[in-house]
DSSP file (Angstrom, degrees, kcal/mol; ACC not computed):
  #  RESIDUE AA STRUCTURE BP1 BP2  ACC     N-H-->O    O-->H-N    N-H-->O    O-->H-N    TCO  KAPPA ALPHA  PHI   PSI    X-CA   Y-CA   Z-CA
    1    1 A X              0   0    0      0, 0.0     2,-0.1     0, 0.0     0, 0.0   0.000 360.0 360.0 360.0 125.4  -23.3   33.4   -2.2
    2    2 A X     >  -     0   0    0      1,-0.1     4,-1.1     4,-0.0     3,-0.1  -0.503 360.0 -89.2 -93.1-168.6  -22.1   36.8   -1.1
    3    3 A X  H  > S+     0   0    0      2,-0.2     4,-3.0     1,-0.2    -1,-0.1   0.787 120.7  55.4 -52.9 -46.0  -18.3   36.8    1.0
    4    4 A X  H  > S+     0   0    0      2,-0.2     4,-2.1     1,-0.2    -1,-0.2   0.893 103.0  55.6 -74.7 -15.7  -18.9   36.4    4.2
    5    5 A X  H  > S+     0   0    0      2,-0.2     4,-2.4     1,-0.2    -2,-0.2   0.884 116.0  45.1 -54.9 -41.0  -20.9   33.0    3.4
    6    6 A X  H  < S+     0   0    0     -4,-1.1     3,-0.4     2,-0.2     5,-0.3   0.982 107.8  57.7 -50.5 -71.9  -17.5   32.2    1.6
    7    7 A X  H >X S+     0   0    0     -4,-3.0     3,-3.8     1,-0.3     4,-0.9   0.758 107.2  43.2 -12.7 -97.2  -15.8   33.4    4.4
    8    8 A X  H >X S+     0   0    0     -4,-2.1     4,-4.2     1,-0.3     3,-0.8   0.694 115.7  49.5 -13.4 -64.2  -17.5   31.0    6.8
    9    9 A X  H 3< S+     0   0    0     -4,-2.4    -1,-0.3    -3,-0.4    -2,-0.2   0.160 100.5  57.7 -92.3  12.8  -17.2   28.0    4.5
   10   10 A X  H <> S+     0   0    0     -3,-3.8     4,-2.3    -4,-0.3    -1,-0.3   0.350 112.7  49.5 -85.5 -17.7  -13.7   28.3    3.7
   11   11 A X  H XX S+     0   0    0     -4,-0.9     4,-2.1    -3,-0.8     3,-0.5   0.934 112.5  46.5 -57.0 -82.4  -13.2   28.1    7.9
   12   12 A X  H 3X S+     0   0    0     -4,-4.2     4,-0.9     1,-0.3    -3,-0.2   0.487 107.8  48.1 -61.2 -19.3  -15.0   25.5    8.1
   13   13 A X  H 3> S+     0   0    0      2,-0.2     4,-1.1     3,-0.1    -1,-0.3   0.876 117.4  49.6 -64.4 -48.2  -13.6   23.4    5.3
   14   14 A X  H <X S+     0   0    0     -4,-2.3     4,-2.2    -3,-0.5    -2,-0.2   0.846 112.6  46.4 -27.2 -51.9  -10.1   24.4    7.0
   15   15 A X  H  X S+     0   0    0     -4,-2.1     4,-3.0     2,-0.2    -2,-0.2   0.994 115.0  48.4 -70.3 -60.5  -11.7   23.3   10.6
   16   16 A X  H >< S+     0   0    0     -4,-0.9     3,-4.0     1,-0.3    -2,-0.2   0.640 114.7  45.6 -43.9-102.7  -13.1   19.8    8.8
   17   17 A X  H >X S+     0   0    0     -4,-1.1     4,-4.3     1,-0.3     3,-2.7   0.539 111.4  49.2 -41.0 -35.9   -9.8   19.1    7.3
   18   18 A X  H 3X S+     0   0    0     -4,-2.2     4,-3.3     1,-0.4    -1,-0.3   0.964 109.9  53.2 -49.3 -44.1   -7.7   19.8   10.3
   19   19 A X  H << S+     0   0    0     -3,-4.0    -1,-0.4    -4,-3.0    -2,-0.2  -0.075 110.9  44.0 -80.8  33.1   -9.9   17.7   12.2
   20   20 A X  H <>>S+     0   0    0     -3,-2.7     4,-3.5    29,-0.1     5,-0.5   0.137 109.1  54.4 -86.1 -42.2   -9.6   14.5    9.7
   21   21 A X  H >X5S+     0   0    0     -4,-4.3     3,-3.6     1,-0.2     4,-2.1   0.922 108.8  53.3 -67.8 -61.4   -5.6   14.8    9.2
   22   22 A X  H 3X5S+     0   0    0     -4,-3.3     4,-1.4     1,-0.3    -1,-0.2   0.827 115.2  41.8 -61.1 -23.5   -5.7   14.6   13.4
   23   23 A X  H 3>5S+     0   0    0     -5,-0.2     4,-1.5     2,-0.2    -1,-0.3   0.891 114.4  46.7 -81.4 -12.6   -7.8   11.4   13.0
   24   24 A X  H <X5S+     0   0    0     -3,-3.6     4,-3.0    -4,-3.5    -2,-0.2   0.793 112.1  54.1 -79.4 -30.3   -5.7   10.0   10.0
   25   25 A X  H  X<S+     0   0    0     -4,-2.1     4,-1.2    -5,-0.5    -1,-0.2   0.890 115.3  40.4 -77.8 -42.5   -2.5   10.8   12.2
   26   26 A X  H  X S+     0   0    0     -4,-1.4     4,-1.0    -5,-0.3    -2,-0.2   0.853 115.8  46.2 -56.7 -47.2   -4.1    8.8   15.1
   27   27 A X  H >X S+     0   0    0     -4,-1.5     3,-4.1     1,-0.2     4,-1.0   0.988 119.1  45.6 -72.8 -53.5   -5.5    5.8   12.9
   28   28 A X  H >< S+     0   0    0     -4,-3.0     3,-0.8     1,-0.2    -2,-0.2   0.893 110.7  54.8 -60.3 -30.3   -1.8    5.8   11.1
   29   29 A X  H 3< S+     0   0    0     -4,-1.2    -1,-0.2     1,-0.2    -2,-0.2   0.775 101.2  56.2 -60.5 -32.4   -0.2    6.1   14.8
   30   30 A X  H X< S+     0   0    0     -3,-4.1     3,-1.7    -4,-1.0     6,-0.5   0.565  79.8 119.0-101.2  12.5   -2.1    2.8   16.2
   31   31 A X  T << S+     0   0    0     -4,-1.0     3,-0.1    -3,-0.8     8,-0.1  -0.536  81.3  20.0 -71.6 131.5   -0.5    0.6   13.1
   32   32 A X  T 3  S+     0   0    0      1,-0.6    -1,-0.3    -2,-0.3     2,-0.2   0.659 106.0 101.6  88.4  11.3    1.7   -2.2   14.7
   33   33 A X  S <  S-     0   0    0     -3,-1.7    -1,-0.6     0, 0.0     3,-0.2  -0.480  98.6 -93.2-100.7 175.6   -0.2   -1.8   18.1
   34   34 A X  S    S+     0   0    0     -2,-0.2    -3,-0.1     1,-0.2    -4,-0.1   0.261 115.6  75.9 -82.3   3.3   -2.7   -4.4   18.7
   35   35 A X  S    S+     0   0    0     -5,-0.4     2,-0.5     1,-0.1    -1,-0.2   0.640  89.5  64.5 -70.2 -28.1   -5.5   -2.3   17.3
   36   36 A X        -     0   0    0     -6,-0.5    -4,-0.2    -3,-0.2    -1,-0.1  -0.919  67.3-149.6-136.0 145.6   -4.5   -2.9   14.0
   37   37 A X  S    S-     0   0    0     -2,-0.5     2,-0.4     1,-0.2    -1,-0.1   0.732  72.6 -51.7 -72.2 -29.2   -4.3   -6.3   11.6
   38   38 A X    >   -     0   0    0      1,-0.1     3,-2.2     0, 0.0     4,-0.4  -0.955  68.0 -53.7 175.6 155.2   -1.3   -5.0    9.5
   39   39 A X  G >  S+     0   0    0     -2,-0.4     3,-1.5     1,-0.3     4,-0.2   0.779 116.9  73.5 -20.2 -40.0    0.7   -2.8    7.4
   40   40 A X  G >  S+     0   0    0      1,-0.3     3,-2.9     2,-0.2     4,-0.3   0.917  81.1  72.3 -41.7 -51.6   -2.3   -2.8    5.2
   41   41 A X  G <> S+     0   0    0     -3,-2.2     4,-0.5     1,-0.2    -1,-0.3   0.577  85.4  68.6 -47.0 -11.0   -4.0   -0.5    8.0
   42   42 A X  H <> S+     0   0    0     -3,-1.5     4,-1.0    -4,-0.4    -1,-0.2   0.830  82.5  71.1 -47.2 -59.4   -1.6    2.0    6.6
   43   43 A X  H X> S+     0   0    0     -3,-2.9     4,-1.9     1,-0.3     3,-0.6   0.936 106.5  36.7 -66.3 -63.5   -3.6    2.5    2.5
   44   44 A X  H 3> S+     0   0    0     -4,-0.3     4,-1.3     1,-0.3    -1,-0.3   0.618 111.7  46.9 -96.8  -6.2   -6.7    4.4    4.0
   45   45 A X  H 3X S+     0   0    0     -4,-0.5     4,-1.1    -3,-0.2    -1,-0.3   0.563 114.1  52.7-110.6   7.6   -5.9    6.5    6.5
   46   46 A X  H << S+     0   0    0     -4,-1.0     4,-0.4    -3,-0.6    -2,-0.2   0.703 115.8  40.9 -94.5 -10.9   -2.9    7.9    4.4
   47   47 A X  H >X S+     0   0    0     -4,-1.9     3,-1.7     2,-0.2     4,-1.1   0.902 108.0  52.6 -94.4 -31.8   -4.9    8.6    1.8
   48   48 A X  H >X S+     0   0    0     -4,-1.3     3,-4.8     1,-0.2     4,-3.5   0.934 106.4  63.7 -17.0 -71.2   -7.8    9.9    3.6
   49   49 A X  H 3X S+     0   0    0     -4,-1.1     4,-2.1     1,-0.3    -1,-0.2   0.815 108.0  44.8 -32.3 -44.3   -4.7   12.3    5.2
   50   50 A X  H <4 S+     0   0    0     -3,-1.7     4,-0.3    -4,-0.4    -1,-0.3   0.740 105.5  54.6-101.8  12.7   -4.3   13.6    1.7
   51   51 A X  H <X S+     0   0    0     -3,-4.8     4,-1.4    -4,-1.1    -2,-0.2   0.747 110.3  47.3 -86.1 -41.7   -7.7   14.0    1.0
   52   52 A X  H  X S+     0   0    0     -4,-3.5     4,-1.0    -5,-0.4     5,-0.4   0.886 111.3  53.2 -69.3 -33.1   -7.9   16.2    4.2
   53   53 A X  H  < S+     0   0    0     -4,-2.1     4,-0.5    -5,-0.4    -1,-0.2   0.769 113.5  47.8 -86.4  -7.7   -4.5   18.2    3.0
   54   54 A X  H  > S+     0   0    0     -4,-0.3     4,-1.8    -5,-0.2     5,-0.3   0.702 111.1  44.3 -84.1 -16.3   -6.4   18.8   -0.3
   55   55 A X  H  X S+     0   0    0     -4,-1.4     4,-0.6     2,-0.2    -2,-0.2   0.693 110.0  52.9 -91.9 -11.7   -9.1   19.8    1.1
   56   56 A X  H  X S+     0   0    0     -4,-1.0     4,-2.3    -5,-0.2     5,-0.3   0.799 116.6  53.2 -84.4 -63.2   -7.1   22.4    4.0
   57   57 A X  H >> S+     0   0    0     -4,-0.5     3,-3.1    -5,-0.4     4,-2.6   0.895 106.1  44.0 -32.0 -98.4   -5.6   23.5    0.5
   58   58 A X  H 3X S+     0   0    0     -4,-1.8     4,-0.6     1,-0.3    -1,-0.2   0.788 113.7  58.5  10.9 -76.3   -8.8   24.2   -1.4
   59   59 A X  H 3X S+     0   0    0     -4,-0.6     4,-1.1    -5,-0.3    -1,-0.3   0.761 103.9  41.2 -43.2 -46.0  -10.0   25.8    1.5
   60   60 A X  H <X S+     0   0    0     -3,-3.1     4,-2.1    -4,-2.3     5,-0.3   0.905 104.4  65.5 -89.6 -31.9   -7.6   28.4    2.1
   61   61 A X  H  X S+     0   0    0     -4,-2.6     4,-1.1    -5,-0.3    -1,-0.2   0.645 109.0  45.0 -64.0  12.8   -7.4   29.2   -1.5
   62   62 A X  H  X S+     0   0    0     -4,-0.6     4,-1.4    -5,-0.3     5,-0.4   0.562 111.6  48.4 -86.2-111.6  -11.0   30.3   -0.8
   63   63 A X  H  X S+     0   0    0     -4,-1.1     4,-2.4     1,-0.3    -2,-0.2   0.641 108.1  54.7  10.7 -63.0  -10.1   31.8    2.1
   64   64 A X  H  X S+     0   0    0     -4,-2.1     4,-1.9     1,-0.2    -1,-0.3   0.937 110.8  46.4 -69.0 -65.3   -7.3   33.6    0.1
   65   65 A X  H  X S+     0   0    0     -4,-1.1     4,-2.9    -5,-0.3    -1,-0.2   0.749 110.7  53.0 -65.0 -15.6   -9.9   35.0   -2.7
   66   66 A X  H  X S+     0   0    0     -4,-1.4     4,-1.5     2,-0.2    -2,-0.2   0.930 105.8  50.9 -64.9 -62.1  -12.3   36.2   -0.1
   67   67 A X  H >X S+     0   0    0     -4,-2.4     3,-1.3    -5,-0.4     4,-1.3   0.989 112.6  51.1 -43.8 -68.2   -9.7   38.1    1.5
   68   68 A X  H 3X S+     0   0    0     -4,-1.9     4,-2.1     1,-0.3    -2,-0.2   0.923 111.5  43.2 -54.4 -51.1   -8.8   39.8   -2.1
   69   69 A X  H 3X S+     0   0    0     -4,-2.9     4,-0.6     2,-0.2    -1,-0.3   0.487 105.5  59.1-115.0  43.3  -11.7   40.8   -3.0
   70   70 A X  H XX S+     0   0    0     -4,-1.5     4,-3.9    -3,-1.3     3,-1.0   0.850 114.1  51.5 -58.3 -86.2  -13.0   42.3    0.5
   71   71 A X  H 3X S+     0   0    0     -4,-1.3     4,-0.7     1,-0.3    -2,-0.2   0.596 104.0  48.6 -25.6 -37.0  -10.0   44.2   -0.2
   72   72 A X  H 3X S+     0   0    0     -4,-2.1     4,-1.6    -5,-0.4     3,-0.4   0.939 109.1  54.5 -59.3 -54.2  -10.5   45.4   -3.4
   73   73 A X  H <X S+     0   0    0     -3,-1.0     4,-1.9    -4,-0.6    -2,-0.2   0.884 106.1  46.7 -91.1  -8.4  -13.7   46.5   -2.6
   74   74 A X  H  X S+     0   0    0     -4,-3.9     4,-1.6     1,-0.2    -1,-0.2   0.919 110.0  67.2 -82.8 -11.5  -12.7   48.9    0.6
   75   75 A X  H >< S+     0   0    0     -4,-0.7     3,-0.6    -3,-0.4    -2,-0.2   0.930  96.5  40.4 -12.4 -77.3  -10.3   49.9   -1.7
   76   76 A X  H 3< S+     0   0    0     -4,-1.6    -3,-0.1     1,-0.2    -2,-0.1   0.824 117.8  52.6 -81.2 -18.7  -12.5   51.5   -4.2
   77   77 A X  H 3<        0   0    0     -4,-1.9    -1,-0.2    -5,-0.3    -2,-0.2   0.857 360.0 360.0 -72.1 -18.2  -14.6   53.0   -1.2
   78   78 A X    <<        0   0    0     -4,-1.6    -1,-0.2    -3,-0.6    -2,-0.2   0.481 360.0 360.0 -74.6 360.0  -11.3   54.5    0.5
């Protein structure tokens, strides 16, 4: 896998997660409406929510070593 494949697919884990915590923040939003049976409705989409902020995490520290060694290497070319 060279860098910019990295690249890409630290984005695009970023983009994924973002877009799950905005659905977990919506599923958690319609507890206590008439959409939802109970408190219960609560357990999965707050953990889901941290499965998406691990995964937002993950991601940029991908992100974060891609970045480092792109730099390193125009670095040694400079």
């Amino acid at each position: 896998m060279n860098e910019i494949s990295a690249l890409n697919s630290a984005i695009q884990g970023i983009q994924q997660g973002l877009t799950g915590m905005r659905k977990n923040a919506l599923d958690v939003a319609k507890v206590g409406t008439s959409e939802s049976s109970g408190p219960a409705d609560y357990v999965k989409p707050i953990v889901d929510l941290k499965q998406n902020e691990l995964q937002v995490l993950a991601s940029a520290k991908v992100l974060s070593a891609v970045d480092e060694a792109l730099g390193s290497l125009f670095d040694e070319k400079a």
